[in-house]
N, C-alpha and C positions, 0 to 999 in steps of 0.2 A: 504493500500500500504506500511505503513513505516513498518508493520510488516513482510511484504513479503521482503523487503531488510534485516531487523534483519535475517531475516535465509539465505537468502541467505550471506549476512557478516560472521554467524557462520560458516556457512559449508564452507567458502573458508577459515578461520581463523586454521579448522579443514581437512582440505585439503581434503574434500568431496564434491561431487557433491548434489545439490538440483535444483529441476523443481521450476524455475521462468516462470510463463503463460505467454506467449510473449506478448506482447504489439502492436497495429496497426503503422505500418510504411509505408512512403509511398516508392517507387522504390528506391529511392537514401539516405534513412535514413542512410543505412550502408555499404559503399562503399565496406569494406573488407571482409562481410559476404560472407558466399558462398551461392550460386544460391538454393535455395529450392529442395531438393532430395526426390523422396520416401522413400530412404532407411535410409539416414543421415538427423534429425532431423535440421534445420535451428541452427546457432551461430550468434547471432547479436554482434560485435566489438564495442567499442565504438567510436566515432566520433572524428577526432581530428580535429578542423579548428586551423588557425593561432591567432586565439583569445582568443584561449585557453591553449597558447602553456606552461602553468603555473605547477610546480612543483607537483608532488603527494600530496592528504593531508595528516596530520600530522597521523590522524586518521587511515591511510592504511599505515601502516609500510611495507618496501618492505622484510623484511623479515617474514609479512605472507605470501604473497605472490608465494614466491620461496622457493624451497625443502630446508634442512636444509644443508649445502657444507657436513655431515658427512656421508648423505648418498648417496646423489650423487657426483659423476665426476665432478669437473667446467671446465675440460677439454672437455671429449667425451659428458659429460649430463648424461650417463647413468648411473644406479643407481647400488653402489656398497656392492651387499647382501656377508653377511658371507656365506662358501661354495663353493661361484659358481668360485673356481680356478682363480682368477684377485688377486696379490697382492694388498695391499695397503701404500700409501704412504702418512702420516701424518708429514707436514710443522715443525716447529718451530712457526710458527705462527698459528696453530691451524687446519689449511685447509687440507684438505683433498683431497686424486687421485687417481685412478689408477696408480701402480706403471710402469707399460708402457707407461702409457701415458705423466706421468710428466718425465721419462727418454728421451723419445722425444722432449720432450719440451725442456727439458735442454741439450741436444745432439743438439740443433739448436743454443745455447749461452744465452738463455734464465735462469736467475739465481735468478729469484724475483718473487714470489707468483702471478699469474695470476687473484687474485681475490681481496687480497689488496695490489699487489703491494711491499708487505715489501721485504727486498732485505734478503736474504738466507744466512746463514754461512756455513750452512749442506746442499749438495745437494745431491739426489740419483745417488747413480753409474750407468754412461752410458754405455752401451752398445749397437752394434747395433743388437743383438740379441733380445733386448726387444721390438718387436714390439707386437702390438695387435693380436691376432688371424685371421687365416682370415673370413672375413664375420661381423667381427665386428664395432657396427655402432661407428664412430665418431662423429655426430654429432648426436643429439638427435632423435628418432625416431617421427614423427608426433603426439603431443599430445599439444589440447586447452593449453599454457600456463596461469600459475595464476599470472602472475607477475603484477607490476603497469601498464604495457602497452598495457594490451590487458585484461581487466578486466572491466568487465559490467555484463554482464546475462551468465550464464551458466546452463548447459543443463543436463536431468536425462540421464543416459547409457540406451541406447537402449539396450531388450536384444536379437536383433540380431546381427548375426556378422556384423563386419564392414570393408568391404570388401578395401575401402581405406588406413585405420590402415594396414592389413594385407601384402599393397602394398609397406607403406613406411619400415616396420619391417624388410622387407627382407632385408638380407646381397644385398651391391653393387656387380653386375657382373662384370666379369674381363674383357669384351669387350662391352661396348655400342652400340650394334647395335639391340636392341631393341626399337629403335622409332617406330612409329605410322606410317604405312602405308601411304601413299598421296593417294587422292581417289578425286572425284568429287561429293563427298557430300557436301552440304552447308544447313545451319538451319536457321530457320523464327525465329522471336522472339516469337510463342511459343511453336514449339515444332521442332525435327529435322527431315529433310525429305529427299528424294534422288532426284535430279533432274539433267538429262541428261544438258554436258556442252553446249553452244550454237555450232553454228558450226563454224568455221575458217572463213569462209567468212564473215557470220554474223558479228564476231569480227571485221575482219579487214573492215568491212564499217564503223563499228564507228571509227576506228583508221588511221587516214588519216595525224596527222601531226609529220614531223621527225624534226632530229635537226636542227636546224637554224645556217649557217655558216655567217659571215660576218667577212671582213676586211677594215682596217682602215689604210691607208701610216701617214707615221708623218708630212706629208707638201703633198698637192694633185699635185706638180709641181715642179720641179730640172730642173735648165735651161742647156740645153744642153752642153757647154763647162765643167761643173762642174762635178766630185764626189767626191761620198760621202763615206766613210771607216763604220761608221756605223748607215745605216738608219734604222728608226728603223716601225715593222708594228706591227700592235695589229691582233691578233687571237681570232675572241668574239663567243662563242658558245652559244646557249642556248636550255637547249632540251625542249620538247614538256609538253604542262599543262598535266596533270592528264586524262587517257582513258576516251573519251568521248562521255561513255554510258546512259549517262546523256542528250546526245542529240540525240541519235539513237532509234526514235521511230523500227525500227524493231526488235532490238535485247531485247528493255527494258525488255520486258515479261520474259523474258528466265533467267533473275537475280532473284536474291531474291530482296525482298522490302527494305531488309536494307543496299544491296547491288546491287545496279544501276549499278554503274559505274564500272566495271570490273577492279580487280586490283592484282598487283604481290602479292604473297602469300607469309611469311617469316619465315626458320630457325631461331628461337630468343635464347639465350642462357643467361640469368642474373645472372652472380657472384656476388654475395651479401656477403659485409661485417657486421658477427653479433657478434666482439669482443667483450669485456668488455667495450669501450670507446663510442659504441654501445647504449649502456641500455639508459633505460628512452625515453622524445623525442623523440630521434634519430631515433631507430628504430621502435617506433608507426607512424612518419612518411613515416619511408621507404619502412612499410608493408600499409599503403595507397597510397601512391606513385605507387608501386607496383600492388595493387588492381585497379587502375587507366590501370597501363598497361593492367594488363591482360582483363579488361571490352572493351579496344579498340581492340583487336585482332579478328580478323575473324577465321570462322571454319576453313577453307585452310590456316592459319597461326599454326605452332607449337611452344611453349614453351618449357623449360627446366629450371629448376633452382638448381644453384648450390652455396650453402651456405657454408663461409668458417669463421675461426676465427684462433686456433692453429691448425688445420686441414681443411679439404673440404671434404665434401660430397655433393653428386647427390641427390637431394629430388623428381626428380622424372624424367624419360625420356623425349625426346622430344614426345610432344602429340597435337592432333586437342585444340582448344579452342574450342570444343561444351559446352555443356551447364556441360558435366560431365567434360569434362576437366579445363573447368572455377573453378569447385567446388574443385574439387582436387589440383589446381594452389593455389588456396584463402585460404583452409584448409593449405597446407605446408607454405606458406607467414608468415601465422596466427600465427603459432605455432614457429614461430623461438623465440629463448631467445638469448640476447648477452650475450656472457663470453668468457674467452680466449683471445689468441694473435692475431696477424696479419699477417698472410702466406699468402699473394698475390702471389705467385707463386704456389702455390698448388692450390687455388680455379683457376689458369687460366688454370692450367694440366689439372684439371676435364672438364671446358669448353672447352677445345681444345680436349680432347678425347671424347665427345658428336660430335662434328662438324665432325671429323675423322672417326669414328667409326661407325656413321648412316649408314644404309643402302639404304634410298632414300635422296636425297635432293630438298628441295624447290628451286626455282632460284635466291631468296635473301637468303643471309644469312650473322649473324653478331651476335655477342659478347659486353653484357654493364658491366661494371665493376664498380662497387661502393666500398670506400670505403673511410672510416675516419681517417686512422690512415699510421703507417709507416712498411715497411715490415722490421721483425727482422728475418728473418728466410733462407735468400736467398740472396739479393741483394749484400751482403758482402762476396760472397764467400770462399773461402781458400788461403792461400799462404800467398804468399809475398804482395798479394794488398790488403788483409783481411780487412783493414778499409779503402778501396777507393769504391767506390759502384759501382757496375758492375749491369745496369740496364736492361742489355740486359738477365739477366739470368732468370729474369721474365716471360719472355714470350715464349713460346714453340717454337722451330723452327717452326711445322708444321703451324702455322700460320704467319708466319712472308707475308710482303709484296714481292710478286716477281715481277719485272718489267715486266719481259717476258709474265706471265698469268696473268698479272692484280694484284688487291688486292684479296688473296683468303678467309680470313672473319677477318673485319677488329674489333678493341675492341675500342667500344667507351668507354673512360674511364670518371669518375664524380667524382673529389677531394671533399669530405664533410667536412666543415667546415676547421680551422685556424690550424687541426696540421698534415693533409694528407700531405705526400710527393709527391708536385707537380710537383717536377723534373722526378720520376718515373710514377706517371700517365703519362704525357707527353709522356717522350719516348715510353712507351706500345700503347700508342694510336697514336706517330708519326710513329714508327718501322711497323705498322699493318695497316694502312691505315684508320686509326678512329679518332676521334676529343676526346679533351679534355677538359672537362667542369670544369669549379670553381662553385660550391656550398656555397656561403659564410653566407648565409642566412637560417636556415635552413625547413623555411617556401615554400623555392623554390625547394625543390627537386621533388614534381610530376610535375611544372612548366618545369622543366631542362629535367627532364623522357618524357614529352609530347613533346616538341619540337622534340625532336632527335628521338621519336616510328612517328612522323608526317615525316619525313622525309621515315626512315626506310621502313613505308608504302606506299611509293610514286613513289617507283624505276619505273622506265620509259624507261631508257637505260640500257643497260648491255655491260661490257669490252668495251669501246670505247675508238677505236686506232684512234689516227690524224696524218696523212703524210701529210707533207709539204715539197713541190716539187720547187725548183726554175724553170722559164720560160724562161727566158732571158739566152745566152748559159755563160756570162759574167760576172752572180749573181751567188754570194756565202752568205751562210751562214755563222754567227759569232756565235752567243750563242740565245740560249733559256732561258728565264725566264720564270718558271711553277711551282715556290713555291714548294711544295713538291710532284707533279708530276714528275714520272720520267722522263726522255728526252733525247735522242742521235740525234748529228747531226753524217750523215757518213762522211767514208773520206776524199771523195772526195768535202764535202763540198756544194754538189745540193742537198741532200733531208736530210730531220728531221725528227723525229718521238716524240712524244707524247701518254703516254699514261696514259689513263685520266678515265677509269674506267666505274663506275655505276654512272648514276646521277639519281635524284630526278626531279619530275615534277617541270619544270620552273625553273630551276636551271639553272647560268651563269658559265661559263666558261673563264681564258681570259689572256692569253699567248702573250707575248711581241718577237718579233722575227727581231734577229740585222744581219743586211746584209750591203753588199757594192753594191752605186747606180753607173756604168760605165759611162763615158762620153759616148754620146750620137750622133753619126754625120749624119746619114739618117734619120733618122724617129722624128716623133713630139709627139710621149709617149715610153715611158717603161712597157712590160712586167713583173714582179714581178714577182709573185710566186699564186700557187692555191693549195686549200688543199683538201684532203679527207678525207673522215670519215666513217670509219667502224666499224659497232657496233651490237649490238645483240635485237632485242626485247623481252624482257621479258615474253609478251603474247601471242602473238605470234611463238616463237622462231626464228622466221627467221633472218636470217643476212639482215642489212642495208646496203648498199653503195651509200654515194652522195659523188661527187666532185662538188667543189665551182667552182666559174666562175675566167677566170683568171684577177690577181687586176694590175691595169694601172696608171699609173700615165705620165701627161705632160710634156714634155721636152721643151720650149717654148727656144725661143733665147736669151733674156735677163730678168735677175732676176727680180722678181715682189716679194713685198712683204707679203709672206703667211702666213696664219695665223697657229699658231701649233692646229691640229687635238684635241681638250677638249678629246674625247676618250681616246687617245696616255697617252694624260697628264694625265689624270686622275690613270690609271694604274699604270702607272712610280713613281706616285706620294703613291699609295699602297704598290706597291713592295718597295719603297723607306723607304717608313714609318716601313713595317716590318724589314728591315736592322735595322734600328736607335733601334728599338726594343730590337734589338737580340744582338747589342753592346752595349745597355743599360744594360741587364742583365749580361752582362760578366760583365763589371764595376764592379755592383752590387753586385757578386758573390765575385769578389773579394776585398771588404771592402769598395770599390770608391763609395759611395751611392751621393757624391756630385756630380763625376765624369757623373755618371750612369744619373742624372738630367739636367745635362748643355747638355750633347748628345740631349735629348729629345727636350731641348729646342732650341737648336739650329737648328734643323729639323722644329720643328715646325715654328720659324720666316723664315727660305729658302720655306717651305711649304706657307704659307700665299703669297709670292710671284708668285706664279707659275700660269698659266693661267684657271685653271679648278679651283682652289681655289678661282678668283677675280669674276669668275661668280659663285659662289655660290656654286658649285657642291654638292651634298647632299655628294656623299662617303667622300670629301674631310672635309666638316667641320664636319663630322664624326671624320674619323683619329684623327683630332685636340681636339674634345671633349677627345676620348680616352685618346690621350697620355697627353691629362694635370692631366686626374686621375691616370696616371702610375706615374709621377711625386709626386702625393698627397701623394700615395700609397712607395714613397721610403723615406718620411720622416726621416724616423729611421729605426736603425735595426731593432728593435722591431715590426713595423706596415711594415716591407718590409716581414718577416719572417712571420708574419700571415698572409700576405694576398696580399703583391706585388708581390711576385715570380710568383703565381697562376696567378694573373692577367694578367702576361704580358703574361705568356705559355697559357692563354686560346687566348688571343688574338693574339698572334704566330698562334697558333694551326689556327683560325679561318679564316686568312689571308693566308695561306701558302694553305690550302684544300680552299681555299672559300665558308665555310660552318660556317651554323650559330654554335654557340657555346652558352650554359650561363655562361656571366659572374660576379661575384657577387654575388650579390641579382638581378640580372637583365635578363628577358627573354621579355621584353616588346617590339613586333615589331619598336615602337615607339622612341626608344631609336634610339641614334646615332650610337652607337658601333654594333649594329645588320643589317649589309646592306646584309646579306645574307639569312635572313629569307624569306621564299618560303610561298606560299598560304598555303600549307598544313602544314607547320608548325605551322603559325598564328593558322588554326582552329582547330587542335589538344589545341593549347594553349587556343582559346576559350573554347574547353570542357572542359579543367580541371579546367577552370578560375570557368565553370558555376556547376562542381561539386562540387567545393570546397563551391562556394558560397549555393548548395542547402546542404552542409554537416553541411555549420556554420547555417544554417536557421534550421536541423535538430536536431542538438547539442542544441539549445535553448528550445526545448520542451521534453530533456532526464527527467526523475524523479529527483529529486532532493537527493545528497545525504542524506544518513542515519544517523541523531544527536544520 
């Protein structure tokens, strides 16, 4: 065996290929490999658990590894042969470029060596004539990477073509509307087969429960002589568990075995950041992490992935996850290298003209954004605001959120580690309709990926609009509270609107709504207000309509002492906490880190006071866990700046949507800061928990390295 490693060590020292005989693995040895092909011989990855998360050794210098910078690109990758008409452009510091591609680079404000960094005296003349040609890749074409981070076994060249190579080589098209057809095909685990969808009926027997509406008054009785200018009522939605094909013995047959339970299919689209800041860890994690995704996705789900660093490019269309699209997903994962800048607004162009461009669409769809670093290329615009950041420029219009049609695909964004700009994640993920995760840990990114594909997979409802109607001819509405839902009351002050989107199986909802209670002189209750809800089913397609029953409350002769609604309070007490939040960071921002601390605490002793806090409420000594660690976290500038800012924006983010978020190091249902985690998130979290676990069981029996 150790001689079988000596040639293989030579041949990658020698940047040649050598046939290592594979070794017996069991199913989950190697999460990032690709699926077994006829055509394309098996690459086994090597394993990364958290246990391992330890430097290269000395022994494997990373420049055997990677091309020599003189004759490749560290910008495009591509390799830059005498001849073939690409100037070249040689650093001060020895580095080497394409001369297009480092005049771009430096036509963005970019003026320091993109591989060490050292800062330029001499930069190439900009032009904007010097772009690339067209059809030319920017980012590397699909090939096994030698680097430290994806180096284990490597494989002899088949000498057939290789028809995947052939896919990624191609120049990008100038319209993306080559996706993969939607069809009703769906594959067994082992092999892919055609099978007619059930019928509608079929479907809707097992699909019998819709959203749950319930209201809550702030006191269940207002004595008659009295009003009130602003009472206040709770709006608690919560939609329906997960299609429940799982209990329809008629239709079970008609699924596949790995799929029982009938479920919405999704547009996926992942911008991955593979900068320089990138390498190492980082991205061995992000392409398991990633391997993670792609193993959960169904055939009726398609992918896309679009990898950006000084540029972006499309690695491959939106496609089924069949077994060939699993491999083609895993092979481009595989093969990315970090190097270059940070253009977050290019890698979301490419993802926003994938979603634009398709020619069919799934009924979910949505956009993940990773990334580690800060965008140099965009955010700072031109003019007279050049060093004020404009973080809307980020983000394409065509995806921005529109209240009128709902969220139309929203970017859940994931800040990696202590130097991403979590004020622009934020806003890409606030402006779109997507949540915004902190990554502090870097052990937690397929934990953070799993959570948020648990959700993704789980869509239940679709566009759901809430009209709330007053009953009474004397009730008016005041304002709505709905976090970052949109909301209009009309003029005239009788109806409200809400509108609230896609939910997730067994997802909460829960909207505060302030009105005036009239004195009261015939009657012995009040009429309030009843809501509707109209929304779309995903599996269905059919439009839902319920309306709620109308909410009543007692008008008694003299005042009794009532107790406030725990419900009421509890919310009041949520939304209250994100306020304290949101002026805690303004403080913070502007130098007050003491300032920033006494707000927090101050909330939290009025909090401890309040009626849903002295009975224990779980959300409530939640809140209070939290913000003592927002507190911890504003210490210094220093420890606000890595890692409070993040904190408090994932936790904004998390309360404002009411959706779970990671934050930290932390995706553990268990935890406090998580009161939004849904069933399907937990068992998503499960599976990654128990891949990881059989990844580090497999990691323990790799060969030992080569002395």
């Amino acid at each position: 065996m150790s001689s079988k490693w000596r040639k293989a060590k030579l041949a990658l020292g020698l940047n040649r290929f050598v046939y290592v005989p594979p070794q017996p693995t069991n199913s989950g040895d190697a999460l990032l490999s690709p699926v077994t092909s006829p055509v394309v011989s098996p690459v086994v990855s090597p394993v990364v658990s958290p246990a391992n998360l330890t430097s290269p050794s000395p022994r494997f210098s990373s420049s055997v590894f990677t091309r020599s910078p003189k004759k490749t690109c560290s910008i495009c990758l591509a390799a830059m042969k005498h001849g073939d008409g690409c100037a070249v452009f040689t650093a001060e510091c020895s580095h080497s470029f394409h001369f297009h591609c480092i005049a771009s680079n430096v036509k963005h404000g970019n003026q320091i060596c993109p591989v060490c960094r050292a800062n330029w005296k001499e930069i190439p003349w900009q032009s904007s004539a010097l772009e690339p040609p067209p059809g030319r890749a920017r980012i590397n074409p699909v090939e096994w990477s030698l680097d430290n981070t994806s180096m284990a076994v490597v494989r002899q060249p088949s000498p057939r073509p290789n028809p995947t190579r052939h896919v990624f080589q191609s120049p990008e098209p100038s319209v993306f509307d080559d996706d993969e057809a939607l069809d009703h095909k769906s594959e067994t685990a082992e092999n892919i087969t055609t099978y007619t969808s059930p019928m509608l009926e079929d479907v809707e027997s097992c699909i019998t429960e819709t959203v749950m509406v319930q209201t809550y008054p702030e006191v269940p009785a207002v004595p008659q002589f009295s009003a009130y200018d602003k009472f206040t009522v709770l709006i608690h939605l919560k939609a329906p568990a997960s299609f429940s094909g799982y209990n329809c013995e008629t239709s079970q047959s008609k699924f596949p075995q790995h799929s029982r339970s009938p479920r919405t299919p999704i547009d996926l689209v992942t911008v991955l950041d593979i900068s320089g800041s990138m390498t190492g860890t980082k991205i061995a994690l992000l392409k398991r992490a990633m391997g993670f995704v792609i193993q959960n996705l169904g055939y009726n789900d398609r992918l896309a992935v679009i990898a950006f660093s000084s540029t972006a490019r499309r690695l491959f269309p939106l496609r089924h996850m069949s077994e060939a699209g699993r491999q083609q997903a895993l092979q481009a994962v595989n093969s990315l290298i970090a190097t270059g800048g940070t253009n977050i607004a290019e890698g979301l162009r490419k993802g926003a003209k994938v979603m634009e461009d398709r020619r069919e669409k799934n009924p979910v769809a949505s956009i993940i954004l990773l990334s580690d670093g800060q965008d140099t290329y965009t955010v700072f615009g031109s003019g007279k605001n050049q060093n004020i950041p404009n973080y809307d420029l980020l983000l394409p219009t065509s995806i921005h959120g529109k209240p009128s049609s709902g969220f139309k695909v929203p970017v859940h964004t994931f800040g990696f580690g202590t130097d991403h700009d979590a004020s622009s994640m934020h806003s890409i993920s606030e402006t779109s309709g997507g949540t915004f995760s902190f990554i502090e840990t870097e052990s937690v990114i397929q934990d953070a990926f799993a959570q948020c594909i648990g959700g993704l997979l789980s869509v239940v409802v679709k566009d759901l609009h809430v009209t709330i109607e007053s009953v009474d001819s004397g009730i008016k509405f005041g304002s709505i509270k709905s976090g970052s839902y949109p909301n209009h009351v009309m003029p005239d002050q009788k109806t409200a609107h809400v509108e609230v989107g896609d939910l997730y199986a067994d997802e909460e909802r829960d909207f505060l709504v302030s009105m005036n209670v009239p004195v009261e002189l015939l009657n012995k209750e009040t009429s309030l207000l009843k809501v509707k809800s109209v929304y779309i089913n995903p599996l269905t397609k059919h439009t839902v309509t319920l309306v709620s029953e109308e909410l009543k409350i007692k008008r008694p002769d003299i005042a009794g002492e009532e107790m406030v609604s725990v419900e009421v309070d509890r919310q009041r007490n949520r939304l209250e906490a994100a306020e304290a939040m949101a002026e805690a960071r303004i403080a913070a921002e502007q130098g007050d880190l003491a300032g920033a601390v006494s707000i927090l605490e101050t909330f939290r002793q009025m909090l401890s006071q309040t009626a849903s806090a002295k009975s224990h409420d779980h959300l409530c000594v939640g809140l209070d866990a939290e913000l003592k660690v927002m507190q911890e976290r504003m210490a210094s500038r220093h420890v606000y700046e890595a890692s409070g800012r993040a904190y408090i924006l994932s936790g904004l983010s998390s309360h404002s949507w009411q959706r779970a978020t990671a934050r930290g190091d932390s995706t553990d249902s268990s935890s406090l800061v998580h009161a939004y985690q849904t069933q399907s998130m937990a068992d998503m979290l499960s599976r990654s928990h128990a891949s990881l676990s059989v990844s580090t069981s497999a990691h323990m029996f790799l060969p030992p390295k080569p002395r």
